[in-house]
Backbone as a printed PyTorch tensor [residue, N CA C, xyz], in Angstrom:
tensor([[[  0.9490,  -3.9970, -11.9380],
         [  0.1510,  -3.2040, -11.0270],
         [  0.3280,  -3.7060,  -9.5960]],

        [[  0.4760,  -4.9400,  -9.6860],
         [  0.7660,  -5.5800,  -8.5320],
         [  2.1450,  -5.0640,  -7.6280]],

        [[  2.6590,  -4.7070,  -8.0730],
         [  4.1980,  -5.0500,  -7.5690],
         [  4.1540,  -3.0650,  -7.2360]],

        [[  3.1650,  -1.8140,  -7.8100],
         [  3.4370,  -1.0310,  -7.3490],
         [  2.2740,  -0.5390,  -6.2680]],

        [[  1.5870,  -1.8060,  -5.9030],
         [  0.3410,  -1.8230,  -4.8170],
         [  1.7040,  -2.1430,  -3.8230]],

        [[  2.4800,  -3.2070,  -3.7250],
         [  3.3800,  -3.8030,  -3.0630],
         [  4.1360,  -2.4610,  -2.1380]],

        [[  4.5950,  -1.5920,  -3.0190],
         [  5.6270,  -0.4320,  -2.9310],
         [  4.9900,   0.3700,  -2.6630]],

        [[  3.9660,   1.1170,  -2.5310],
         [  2.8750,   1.8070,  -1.8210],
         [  3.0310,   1.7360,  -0.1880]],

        [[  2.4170,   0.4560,  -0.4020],
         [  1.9370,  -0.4060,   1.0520],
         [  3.5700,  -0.3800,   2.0690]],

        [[  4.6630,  -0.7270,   1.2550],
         [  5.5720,  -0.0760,   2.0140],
         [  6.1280,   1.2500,   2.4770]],

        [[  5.6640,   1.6190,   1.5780],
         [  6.4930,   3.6040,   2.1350],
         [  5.1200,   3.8430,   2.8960]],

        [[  3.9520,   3.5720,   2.9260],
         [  3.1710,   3.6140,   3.5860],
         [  3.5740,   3.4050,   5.1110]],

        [[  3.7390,   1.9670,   5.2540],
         [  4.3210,   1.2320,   6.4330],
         [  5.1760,   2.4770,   6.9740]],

        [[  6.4510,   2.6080,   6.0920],
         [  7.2810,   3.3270,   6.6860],
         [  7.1710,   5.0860,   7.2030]],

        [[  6.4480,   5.6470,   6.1450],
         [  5.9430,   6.6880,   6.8050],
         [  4.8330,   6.5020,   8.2980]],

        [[  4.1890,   5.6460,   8.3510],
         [  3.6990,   5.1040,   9.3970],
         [  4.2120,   5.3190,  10.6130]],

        [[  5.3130,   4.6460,  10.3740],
         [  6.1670,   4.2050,  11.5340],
         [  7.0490,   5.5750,  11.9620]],

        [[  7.5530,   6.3130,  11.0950],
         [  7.9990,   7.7360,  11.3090],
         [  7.0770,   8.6770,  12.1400]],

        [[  5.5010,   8.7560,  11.4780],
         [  4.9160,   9.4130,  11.7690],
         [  4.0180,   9.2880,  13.2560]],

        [[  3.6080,   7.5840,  13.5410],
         [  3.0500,   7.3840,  14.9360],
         [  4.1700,   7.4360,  16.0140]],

        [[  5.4630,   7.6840,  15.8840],
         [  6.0040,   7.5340,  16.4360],
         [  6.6790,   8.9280,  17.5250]],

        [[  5.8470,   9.6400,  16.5280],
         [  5.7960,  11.1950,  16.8660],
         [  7.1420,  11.8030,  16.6120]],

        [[  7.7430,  11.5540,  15.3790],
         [  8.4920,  12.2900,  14.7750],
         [  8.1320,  13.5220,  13.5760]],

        [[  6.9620,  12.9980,  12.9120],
         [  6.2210,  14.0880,  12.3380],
         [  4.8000,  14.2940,  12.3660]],

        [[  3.9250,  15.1580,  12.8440],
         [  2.8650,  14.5090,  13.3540],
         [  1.4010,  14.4810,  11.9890]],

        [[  2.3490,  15.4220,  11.2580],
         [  1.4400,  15.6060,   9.5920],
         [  1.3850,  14.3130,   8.9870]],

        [[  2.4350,  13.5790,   9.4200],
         [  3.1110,  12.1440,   8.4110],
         [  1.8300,  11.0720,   8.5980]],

        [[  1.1040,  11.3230,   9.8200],
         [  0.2440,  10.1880,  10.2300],
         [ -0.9020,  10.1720,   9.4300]],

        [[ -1.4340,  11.4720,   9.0600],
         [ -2.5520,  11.3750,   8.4450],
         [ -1.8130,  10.5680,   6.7010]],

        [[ -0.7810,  11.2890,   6.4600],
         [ -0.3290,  11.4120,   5.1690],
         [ -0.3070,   9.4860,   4.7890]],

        [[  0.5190,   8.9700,   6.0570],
         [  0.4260,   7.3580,   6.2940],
         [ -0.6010,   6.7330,   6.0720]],

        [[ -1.8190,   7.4570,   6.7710],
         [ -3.2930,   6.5100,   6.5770],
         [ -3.2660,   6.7600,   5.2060]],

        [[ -3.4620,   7.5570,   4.5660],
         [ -3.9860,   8.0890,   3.2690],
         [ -2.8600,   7.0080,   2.1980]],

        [[ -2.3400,   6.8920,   2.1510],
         [ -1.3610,   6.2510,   1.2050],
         [ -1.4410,   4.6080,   1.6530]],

        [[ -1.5840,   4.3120,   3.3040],
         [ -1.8850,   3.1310,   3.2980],
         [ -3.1430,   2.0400,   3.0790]],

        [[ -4.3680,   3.2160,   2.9760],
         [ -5.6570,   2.5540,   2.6580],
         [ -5.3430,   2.9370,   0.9400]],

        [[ -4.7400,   3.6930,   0.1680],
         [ -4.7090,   3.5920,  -1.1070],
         [ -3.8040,   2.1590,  -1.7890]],

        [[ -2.6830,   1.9910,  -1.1010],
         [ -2.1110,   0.9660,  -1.2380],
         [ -2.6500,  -0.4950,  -0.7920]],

        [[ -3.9930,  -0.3190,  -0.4010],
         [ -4.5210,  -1.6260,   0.3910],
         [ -5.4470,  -1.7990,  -0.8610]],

        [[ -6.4690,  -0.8120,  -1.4510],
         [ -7.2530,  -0.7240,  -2.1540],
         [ -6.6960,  -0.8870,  -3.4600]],

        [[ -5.0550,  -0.9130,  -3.5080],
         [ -4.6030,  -0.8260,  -5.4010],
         [ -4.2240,  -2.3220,  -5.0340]],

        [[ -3.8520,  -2.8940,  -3.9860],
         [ -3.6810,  -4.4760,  -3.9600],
         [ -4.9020,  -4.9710,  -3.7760]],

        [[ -6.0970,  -4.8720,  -3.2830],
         [ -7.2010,  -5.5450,  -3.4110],
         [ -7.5950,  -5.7800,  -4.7220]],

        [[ -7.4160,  -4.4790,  -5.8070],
         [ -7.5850,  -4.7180,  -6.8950],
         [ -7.1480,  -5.4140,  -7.9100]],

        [[ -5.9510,  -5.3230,  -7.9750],
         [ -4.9740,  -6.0310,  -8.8830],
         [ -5.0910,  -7.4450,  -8.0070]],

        [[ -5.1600,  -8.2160,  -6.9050],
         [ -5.6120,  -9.0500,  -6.3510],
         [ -6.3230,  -9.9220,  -7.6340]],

        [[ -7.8160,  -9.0470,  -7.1080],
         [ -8.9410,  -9.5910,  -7.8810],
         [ -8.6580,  -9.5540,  -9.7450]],

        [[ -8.5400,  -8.6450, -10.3470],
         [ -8.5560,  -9.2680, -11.1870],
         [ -7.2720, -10.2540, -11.8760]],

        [[ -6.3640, -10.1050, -11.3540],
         [ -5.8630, -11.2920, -11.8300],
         [ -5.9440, -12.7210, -11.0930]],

        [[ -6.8570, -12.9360, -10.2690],
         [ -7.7030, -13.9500, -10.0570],
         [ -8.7470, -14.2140, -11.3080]],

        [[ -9.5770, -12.8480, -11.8850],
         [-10.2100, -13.2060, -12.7030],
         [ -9.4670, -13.6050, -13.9930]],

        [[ -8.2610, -12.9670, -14.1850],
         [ -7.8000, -13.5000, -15.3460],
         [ -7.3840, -14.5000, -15.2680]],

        [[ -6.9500, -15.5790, -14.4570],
         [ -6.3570, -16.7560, -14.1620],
         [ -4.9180, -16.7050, -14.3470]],

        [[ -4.0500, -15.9430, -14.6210],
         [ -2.8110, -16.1190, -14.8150],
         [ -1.9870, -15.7220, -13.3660]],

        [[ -0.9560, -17.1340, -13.2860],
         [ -0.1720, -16.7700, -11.8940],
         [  0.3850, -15.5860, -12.3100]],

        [[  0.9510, -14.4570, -10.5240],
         [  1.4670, -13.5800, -10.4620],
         [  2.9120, -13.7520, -10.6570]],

        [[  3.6830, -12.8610, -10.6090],
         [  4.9600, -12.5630, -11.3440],
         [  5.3420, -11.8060,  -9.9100]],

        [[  6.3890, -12.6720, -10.0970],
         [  7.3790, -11.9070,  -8.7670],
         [  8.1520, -11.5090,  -9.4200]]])
């Protein structure tokens, strides 16, 4: 779960960067939206595998 919070948070980034940059101006909202989802699927998977105690897996 971890690793597709990771990959989120990047196409996030990158639509980001497309979109504030005023190449598409739909992309920006589309950016926030995918980058607070990708913040919120790594906060999660964060926490509980803190609660489970087992190191993460790169």
């Amino acid at each position: 779960m971890m690793s597709w919070a990771v990959t989120f948070l990047i196409v996030a980034l990158v639509a980001a960067l497309l979109g504030f940059g005023g190449v598409a101006g739909t992309a920006v909202e589309a950016a926030k939206l995918v980058f607070f989802v990708a913040l919120v699927l790594f906060a999660v998977s964060a926490v509980t595998g803190m609660l489970r105690g087992r190191s993460p897996r790169l």
